[in-house]
Kinemage of the C-alpha trace (Angstrom):
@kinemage 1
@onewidth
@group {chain A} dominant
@subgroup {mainchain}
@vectorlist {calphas} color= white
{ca unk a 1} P -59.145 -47.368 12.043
{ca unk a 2} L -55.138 -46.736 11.984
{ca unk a 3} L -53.379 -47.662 8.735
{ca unk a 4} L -50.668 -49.794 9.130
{ca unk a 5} L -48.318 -47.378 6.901
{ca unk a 6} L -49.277 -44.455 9.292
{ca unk a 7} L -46.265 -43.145 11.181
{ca unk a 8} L -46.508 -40.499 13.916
{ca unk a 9} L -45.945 -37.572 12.136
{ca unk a 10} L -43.961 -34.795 13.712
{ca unk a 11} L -45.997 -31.310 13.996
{ca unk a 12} L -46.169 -29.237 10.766
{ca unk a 13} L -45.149 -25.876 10.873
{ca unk a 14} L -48.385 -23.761 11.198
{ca unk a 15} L -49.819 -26.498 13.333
{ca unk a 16} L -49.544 -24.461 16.578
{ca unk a 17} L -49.943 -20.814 14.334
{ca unk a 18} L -53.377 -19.112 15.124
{ca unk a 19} L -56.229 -19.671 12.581
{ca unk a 20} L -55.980 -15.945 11.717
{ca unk a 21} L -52.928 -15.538 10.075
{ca unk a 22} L -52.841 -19.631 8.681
{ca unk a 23} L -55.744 -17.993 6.931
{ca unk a 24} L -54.157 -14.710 5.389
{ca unk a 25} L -51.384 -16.956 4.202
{ca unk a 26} L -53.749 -19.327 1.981
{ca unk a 27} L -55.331 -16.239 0.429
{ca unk a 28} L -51.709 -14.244 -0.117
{ca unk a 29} L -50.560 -18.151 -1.355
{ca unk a 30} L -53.996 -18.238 -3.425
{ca unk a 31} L -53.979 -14.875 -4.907
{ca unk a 32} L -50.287 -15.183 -5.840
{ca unk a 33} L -50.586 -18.411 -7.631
{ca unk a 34} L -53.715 -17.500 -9.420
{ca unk a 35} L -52.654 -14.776 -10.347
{ca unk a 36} L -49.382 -16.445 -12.172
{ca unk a 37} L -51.580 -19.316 -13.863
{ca unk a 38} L -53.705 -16.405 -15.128
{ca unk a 39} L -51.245 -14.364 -16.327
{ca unk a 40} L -49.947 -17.432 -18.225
{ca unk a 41} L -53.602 -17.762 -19.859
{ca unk a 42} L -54.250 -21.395 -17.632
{ca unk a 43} L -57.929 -21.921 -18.001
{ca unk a 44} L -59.592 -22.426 -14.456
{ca unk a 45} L -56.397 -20.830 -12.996
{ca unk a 46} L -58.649 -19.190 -10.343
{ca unk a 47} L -59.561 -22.797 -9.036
{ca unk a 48} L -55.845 -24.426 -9.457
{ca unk a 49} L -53.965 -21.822 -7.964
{ca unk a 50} L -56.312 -21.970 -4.318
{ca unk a 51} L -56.489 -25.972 -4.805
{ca unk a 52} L -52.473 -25.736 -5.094
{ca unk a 53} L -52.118 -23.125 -2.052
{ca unk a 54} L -54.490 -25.900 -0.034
{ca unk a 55} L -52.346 -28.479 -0.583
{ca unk a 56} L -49.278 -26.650 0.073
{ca unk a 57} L -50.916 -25.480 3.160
{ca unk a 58} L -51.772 -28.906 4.206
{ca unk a 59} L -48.554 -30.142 3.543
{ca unk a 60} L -47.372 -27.585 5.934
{ca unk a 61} L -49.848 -29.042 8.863
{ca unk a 62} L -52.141 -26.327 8.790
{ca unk a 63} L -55.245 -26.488 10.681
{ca unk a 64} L -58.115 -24.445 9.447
{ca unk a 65} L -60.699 -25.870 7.056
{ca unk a 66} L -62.942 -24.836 4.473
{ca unk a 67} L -66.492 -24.691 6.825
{ca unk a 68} L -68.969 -27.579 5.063
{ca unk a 69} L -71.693 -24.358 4.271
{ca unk a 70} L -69.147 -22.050 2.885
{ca unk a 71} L -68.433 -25.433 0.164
{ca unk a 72} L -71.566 -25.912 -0.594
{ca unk a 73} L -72.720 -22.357 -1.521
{ca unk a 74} L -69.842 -22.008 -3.925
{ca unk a 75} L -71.073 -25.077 -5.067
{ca unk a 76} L -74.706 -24.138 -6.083
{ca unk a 77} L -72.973 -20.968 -7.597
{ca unk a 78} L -70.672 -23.597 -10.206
{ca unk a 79} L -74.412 -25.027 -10.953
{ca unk a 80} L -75.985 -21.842 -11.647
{ca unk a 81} L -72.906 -21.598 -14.033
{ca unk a 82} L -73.109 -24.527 -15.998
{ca unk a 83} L -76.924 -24.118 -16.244
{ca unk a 84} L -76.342 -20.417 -18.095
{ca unk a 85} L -73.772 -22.467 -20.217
{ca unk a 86} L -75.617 -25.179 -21.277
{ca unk a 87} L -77.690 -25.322 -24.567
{ca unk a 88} L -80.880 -26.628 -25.757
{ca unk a 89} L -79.755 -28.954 -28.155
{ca unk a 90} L -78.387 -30.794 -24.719
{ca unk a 91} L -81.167 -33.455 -24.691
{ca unk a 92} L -81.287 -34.207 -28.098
{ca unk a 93} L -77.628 -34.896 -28.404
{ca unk a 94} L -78.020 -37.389 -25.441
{ca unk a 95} L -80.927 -39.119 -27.011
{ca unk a 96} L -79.140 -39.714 -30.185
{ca unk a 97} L -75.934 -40.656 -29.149
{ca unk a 98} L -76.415 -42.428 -25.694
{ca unk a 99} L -74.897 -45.772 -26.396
{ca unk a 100} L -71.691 -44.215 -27.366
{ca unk a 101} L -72.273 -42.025 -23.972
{ca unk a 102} L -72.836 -45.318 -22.196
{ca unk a 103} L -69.895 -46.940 -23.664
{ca unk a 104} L -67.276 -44.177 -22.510
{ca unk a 105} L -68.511 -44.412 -19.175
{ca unk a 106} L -68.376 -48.251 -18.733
{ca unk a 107} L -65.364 -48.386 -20.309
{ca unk a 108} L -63.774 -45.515 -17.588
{ca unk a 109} L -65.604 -47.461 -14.869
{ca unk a 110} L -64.173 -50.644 -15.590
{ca unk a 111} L -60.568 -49.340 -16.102
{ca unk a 112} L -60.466 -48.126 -12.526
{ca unk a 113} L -61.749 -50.855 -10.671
{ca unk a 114} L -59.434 -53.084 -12.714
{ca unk a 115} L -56.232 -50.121 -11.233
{ca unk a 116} L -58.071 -50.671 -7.905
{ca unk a 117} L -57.647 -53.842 -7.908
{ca unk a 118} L -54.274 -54.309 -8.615
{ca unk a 119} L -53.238 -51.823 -6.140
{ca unk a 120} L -54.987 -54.177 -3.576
{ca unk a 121} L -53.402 -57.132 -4.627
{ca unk a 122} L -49.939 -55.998 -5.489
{ca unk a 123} L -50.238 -54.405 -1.552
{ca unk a 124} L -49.059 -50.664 -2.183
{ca unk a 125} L -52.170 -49.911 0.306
{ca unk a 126} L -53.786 -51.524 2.887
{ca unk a 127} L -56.514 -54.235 2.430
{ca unk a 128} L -59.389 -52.225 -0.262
{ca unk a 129} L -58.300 -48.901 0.215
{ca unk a 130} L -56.648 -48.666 -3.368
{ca unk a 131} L -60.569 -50.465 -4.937
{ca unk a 132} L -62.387 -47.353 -3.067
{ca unk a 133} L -59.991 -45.005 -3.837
{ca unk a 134} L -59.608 -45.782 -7.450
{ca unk a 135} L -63.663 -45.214 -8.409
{ca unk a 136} L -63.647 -42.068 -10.956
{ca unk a 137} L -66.116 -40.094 -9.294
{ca unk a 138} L -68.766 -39.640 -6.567
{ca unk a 139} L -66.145 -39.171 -3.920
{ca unk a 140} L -68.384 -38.653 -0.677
{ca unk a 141} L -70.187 -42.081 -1.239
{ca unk a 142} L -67.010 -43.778 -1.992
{ca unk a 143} L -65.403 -42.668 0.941
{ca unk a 144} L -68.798 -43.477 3.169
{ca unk a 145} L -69.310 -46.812 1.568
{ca unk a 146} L -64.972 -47.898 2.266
{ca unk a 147} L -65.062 -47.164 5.614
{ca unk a 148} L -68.723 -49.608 6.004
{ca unk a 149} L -66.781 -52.292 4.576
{ca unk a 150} L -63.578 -52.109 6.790
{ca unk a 151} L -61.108 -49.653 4.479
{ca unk a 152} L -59.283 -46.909 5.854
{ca unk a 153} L -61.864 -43.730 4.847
{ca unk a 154} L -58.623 -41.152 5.412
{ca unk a 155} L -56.504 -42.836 2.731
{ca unk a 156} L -59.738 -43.671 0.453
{ca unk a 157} L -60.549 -39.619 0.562
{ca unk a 158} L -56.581 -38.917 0.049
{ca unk a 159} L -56.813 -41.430 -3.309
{ca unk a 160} L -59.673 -39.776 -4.621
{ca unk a 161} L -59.323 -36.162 -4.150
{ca unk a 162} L -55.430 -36.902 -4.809
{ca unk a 163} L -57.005 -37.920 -8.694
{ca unk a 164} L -59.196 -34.540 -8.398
{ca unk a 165} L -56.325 -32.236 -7.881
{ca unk a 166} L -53.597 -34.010 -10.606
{ca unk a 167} L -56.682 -34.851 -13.208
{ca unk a 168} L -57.687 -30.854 -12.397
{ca unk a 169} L -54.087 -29.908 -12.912
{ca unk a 170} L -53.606 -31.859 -16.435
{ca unk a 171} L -56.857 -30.979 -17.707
{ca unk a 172} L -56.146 -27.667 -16.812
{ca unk a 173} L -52.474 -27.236 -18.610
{ca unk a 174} L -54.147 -29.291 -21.452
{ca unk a 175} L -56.747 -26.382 -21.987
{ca unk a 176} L -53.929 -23.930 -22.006
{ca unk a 177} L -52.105 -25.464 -23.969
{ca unk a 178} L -54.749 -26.275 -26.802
{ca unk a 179} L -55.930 -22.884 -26.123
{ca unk a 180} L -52.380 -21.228 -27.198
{ca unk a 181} L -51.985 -23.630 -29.771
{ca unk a 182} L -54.857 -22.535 -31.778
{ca unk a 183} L -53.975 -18.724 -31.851
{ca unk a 184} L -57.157 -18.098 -30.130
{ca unk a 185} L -56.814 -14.841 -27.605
{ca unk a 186} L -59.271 -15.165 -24.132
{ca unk a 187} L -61.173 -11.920 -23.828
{ca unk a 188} L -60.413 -9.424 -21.211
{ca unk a 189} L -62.114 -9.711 -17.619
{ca unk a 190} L -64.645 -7.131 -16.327
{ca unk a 191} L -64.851 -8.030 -12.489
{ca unk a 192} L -67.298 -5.358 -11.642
{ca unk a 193} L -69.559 -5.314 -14.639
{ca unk a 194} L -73.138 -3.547 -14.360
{ca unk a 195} L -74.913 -4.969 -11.950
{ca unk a 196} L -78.666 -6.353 -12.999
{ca unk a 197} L -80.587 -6.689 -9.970
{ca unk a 198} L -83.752 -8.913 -11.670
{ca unk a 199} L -80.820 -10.810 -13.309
{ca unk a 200} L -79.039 -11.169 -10.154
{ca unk a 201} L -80.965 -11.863 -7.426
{ca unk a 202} L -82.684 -14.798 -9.969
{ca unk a 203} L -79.594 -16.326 -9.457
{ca unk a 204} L -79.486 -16.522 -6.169
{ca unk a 205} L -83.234 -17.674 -5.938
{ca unk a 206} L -82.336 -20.761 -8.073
{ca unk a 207} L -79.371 -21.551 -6.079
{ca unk a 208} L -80.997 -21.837 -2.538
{ca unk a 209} L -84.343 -23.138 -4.438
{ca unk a 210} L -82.607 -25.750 -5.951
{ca unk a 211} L -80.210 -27.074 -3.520
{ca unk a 212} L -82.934 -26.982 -1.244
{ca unk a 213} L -85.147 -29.059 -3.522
{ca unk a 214} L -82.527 -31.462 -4.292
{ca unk a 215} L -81.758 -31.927 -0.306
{ca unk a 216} L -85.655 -32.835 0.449
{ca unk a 217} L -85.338 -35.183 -2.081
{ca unk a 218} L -81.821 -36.684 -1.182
{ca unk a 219} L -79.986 -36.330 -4.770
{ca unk a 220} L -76.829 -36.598 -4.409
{ca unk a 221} L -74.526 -33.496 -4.352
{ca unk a 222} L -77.166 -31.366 -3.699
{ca unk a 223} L -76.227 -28.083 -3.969
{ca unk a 224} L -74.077 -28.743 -7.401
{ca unk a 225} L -77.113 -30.688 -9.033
{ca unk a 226} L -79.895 -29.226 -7.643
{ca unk a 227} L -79.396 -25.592 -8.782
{ca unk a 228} L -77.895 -26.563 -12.373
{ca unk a 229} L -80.805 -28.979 -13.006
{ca unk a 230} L -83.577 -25.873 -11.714
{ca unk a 231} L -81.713 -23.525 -13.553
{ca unk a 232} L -81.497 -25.328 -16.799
{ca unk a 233} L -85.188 -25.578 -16.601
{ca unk a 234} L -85.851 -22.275 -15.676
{ca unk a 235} L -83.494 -21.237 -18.721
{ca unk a 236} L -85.025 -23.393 -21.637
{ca unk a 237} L -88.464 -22.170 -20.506
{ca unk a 238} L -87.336 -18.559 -21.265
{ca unk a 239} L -88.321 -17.601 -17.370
{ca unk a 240} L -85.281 -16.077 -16.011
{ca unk a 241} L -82.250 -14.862 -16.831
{ca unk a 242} L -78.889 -15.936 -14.845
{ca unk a 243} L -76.528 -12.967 -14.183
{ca unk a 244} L -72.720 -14.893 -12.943
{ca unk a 245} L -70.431 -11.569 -12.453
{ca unk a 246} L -66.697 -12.712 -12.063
{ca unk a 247} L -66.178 -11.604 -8.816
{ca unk a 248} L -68.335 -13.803 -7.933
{ca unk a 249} L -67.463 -16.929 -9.831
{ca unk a 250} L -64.121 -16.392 -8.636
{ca unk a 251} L -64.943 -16.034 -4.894
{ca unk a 252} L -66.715 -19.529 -5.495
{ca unk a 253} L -63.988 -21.035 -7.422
{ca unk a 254} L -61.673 -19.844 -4.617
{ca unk a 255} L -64.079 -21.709 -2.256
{ca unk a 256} L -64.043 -24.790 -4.303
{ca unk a 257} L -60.383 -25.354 -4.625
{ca unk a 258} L -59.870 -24.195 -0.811
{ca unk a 259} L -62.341 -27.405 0.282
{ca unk a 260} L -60.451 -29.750 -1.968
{ca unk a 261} L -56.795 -28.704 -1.327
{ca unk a 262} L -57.151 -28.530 2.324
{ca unk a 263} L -58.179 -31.845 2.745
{ca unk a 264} L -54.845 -33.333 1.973
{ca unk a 265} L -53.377 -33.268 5.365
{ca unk a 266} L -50.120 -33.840 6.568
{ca unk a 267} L -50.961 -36.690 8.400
{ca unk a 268} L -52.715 -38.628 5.201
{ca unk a 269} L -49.805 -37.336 3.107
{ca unk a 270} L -47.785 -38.940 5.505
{ca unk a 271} L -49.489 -42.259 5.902
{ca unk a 272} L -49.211 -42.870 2.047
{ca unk a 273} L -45.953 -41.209 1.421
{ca unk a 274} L -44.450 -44.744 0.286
{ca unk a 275} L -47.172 -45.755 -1.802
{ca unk a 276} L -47.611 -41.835 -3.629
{ca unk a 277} L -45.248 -42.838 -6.527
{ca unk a 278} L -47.668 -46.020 -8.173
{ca unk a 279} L -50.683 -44.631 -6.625
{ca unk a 280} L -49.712 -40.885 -8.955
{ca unk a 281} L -48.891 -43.710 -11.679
{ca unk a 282} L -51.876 -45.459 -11.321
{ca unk a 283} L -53.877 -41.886 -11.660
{ca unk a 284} L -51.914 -41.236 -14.819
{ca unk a 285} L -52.573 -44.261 -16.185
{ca unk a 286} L -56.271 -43.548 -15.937
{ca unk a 287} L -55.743 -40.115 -17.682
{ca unk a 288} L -54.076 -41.721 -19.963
{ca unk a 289} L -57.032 -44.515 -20.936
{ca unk a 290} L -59.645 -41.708 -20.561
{ca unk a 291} L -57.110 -39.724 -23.289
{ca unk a 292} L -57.610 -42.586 -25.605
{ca unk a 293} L -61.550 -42.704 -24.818
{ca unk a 294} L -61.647 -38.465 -25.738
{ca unk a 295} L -58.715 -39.342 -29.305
{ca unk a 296} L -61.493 -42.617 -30.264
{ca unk a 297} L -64.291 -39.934 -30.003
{ca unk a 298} L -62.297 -36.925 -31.903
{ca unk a 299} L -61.506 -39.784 -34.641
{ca unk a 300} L -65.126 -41.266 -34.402
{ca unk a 301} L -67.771 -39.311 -33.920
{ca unk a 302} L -66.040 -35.842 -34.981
{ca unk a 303} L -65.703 -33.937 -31.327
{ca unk a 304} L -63.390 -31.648 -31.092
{ca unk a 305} L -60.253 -32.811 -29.464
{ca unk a 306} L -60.229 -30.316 -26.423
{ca unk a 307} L -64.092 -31.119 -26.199
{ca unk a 308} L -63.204 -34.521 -26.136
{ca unk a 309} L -60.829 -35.230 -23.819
{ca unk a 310} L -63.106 -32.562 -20.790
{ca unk a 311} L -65.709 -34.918 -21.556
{ca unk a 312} L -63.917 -38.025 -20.764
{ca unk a 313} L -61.493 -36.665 -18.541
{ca unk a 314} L -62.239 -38.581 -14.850
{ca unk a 315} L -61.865 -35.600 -12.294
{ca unk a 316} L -64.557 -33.755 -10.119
{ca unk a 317} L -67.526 -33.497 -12.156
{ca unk a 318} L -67.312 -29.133 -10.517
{ca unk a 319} L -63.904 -28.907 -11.464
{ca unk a 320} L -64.171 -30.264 -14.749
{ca unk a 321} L -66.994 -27.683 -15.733
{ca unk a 322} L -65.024 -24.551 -14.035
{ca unk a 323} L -62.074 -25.202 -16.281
{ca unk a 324} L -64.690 -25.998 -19.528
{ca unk a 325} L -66.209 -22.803 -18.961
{ca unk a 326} L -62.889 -21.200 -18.748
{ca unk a 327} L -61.480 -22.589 -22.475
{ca unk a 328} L -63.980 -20.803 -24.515
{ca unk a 329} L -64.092 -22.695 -27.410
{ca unk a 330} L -65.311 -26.434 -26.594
{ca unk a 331} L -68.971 -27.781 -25.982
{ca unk a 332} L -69.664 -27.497 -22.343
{ca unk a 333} L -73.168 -29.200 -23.336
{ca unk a 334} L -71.227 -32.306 -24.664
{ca unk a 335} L -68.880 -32.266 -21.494
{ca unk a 336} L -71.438 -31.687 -19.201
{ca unk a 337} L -73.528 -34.880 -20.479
{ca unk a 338} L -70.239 -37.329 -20.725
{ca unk a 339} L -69.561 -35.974 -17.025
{ca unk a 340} L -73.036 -36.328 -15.046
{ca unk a 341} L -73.743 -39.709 -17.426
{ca unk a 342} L -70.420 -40.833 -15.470
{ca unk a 343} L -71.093 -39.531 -12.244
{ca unk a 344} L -74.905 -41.208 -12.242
{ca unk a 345} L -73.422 -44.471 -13.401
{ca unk a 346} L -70.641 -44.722 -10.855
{ca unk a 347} L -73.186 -43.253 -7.852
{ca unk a 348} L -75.427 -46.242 -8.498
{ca unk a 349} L -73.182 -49.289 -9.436
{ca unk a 350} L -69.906 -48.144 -8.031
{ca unk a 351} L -70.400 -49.275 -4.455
{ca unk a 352} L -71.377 -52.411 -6.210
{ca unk a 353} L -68.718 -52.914 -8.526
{ca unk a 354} L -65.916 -51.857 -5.718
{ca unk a 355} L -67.428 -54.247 -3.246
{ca unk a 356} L -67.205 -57.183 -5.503
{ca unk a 357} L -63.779 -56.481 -6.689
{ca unk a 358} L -62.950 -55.796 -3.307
{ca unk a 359} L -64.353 -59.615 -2.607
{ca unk a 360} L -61.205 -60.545 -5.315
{ca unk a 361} L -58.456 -59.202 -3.289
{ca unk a 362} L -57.294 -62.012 -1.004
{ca unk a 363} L -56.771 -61.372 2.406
């Protein structure tokens, strides 16, 4: 389907450049910008600065992409991650505190659809995009589920990775800032620490066992779940030990940020270019609800601010974690549950919810 706001876009520059050299530029671009946000102490700054170079790269017309398997390893390496981060007490804290779990998420849910609709009906994009676009996580189903109802999938996948990148980006400087602001000084990285082989090649075991398992039995994002959910067990059981070097969290971070800057095109960036000022707004204004959601629980239920506002913070459930990890000094156990509690809720009543405020938007 062609949008209506879709012009014909004139070629960008590295649209006729071979793949070869479009691809030494995005690392050089990567490296630099990582680089700077690390220097500056940004956590995650080896995710932002490749997500940045992919958009700037996009912007530029370029035409190489991230290949789909190259994604999804980095992906089961993030899960691996978060399983080695996560603590026992994880369960527990769920069990005891679920309604107020339950409540944040609702309460996120309902404050998008409610954005989503009014970019609808006020028009800034055609028909339902903005109702599919607006949904605070599970992106690929989103995207699948717009396009089966008549909704332009391009500018639904531009919304919502669009929300990824600037949520990524403000939870990001947020960390750093908090970080700074504390007095608190990140330790120095080892990239080639001593390698443990046991420790090691455990950790690749439960990445290709798990994603593997999770694919045969169709959970969604596979290779992110499946490994984090095998590994966690694995881990409370006392049967293996995970060993994450930082060469190679960074090569998958790299990966990560590559697959979600590239996407924005210059044809979709193009096609919305009109509507990008109340559609940015519109994202802010979530961050901004979601910030009140993370300052109720800080003044509530006694989470720590930072903690707080990860946990509520609506952006890519992988990105989210990456920059958690990064901070040091917040409960990635409390995040993590906030974030997948989210992600479960909007997989299975998202699609509803968008389709029947879709239904509201008048023709």
């Amino acid at each position: 389907m062609t949008s209506p706001l879709e012009p014909q876009p004139a070629p960008g520059r590295l649209a006729g450049a071979p793949p070869a050299p479009q691809w030494a530029l995005l690392a050089v671009l990567s490296l630099l910008l990582a680089s700077g946000l690390q220097a500056a102490g940004f956590p995650g700054a080896l995710l932002i600065g490749p997500m940045l170079a992919g958009v700037i790269m996009g912007g530029l017309g370029t035409t190489v992409r991230l290949p789909q398997k190259a994604f999804s390893w980095a992906q089961t390496i993030v899960g691996c991650m978060i399983a080695n981060s996560l603590s026992p007490g994880l369960f527990p804290a769920f069990l005891a505190d679920w309604p107020m779990f339950l409540g944040v998420t609702v309460a996120t849910l309902l404050a998008s659809s409610l954005l989503g609709w009014l970019i609808s009906r006020w028009r800034i994009l055609p028909g339902t995009v903005g109702v599919w676009g607006s949904a605070p996580g599970a992106s690929s189903a989103m995207v699948l589920m717009a396009g089966s109802f008549g909704a332009d999938q391009r500018l639904v996948a531009f919304m919502q990775y669009l929300r990824v990148v600037i949520v990524t980006g403000v939870a990001a400087a947020i960390a750093h800032w908090w970080v700074g602001a504390s007095g608190a000084a990140l330790p120095p990285v080892v990239w080639f620490p001593p390698v443990d082989p046991v420790a090691l090649a455990s950790t690749f075991a439960v990445a290709i066992a798990g994603a593997l398992a999770a694919r045969a039995i169709r959970l969604p994002t596979p290779y992110f779940l499946g490994p984090m959910i095998l590994g966690v067990a694995l881990r409370f059981s006392g049967l293996v030990e995970f060993q994450l070097p930082p060469w190679l969290l960074a090569a998958s971070y790299a990966l990560i940020g590559w697959a979600i800057g590239l996407r924005f095109t210059r044809q979709t960036i193009l096609a919305v270019r009109r509507a990008l000022p109340q559609v940015t707004l519109s994202i802010f204004a979530l961050i901004l609800f979601c910030g009140a959601l993370g300052a109720l629980l800080w003044a509530f239920a006694g989470v720590d601010p930072l903690t707080a506002y990860l946990a509520t913070s609506p952006g890519g459930m992988d990105a989210v974690a990456i920059i958690a990890a990064a901070s040091h000094n917040v409960d990635i156990s409390f995040i993590m549950v906030m974030q997948m509690m989210r992600f479960i809720i909007v997989l299975l009543f998202g699609p509803m919810l968008a389709r029947l405020v879709a239904g509201w938007v008048k023709p």
